[in-house]
C-alpha positions in Angstrom: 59.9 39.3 -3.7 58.1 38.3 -6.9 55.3 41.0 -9.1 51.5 40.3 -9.1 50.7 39.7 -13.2 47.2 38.8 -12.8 44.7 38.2 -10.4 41.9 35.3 -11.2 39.0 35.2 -8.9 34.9 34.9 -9.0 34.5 37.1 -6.1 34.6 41.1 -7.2 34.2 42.0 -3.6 37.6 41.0 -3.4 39.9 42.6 -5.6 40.1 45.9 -6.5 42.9 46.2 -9.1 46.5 47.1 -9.3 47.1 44.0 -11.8 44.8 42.6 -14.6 41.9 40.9 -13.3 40.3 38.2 -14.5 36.5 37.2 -13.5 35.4 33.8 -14.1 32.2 31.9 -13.1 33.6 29.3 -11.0 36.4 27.1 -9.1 36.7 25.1 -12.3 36.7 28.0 -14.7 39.2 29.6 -12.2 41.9 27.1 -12.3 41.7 26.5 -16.5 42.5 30.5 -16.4 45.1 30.8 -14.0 47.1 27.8 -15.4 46.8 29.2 -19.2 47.8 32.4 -17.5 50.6 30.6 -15.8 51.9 29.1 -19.0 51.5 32.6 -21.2 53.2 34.7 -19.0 55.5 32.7 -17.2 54.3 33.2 -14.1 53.4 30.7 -11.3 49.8 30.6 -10.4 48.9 30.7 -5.9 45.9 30.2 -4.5 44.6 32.4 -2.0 42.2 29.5 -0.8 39.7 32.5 -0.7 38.3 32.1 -4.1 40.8 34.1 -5.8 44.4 33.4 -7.4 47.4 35.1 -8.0 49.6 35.4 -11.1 53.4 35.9 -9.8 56.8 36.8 -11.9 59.0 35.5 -9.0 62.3 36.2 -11.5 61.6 39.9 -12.1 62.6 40.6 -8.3 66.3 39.1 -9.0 66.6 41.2 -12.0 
């Protein structure tokens, strides 16, 4: 199982913390962040299809 790095959404009501969050205006703001995230830490962006993506380091969990 893989690490949440960073969270990228527009919606505060649903995220909380636990990683980085990033808050953006809107779906096309969203994505430019989450795939310069993506790039900078290595990480593969998901998204939730709620308004909200996920950062995830898939190779720390076969370290």
């Amino acid at each position: 199982m893989g690490r949440i790095v960073a969270i990228v959404t527009a919606d505060r009501d649903k995220v909380a913390g636990g990683s980085p969050i990033f808050w953006v205006k809107d779906a096309a703001d969203q994505q430019k962040i989450a795939f310069k995230l993506e790039k900078i830490l290595d990480a593969a962006a998901h998204d939730l299809e709620n308004g909200t993506m996920i950062l995830v380091d898939h190779k720390s969990s076969s370290e």
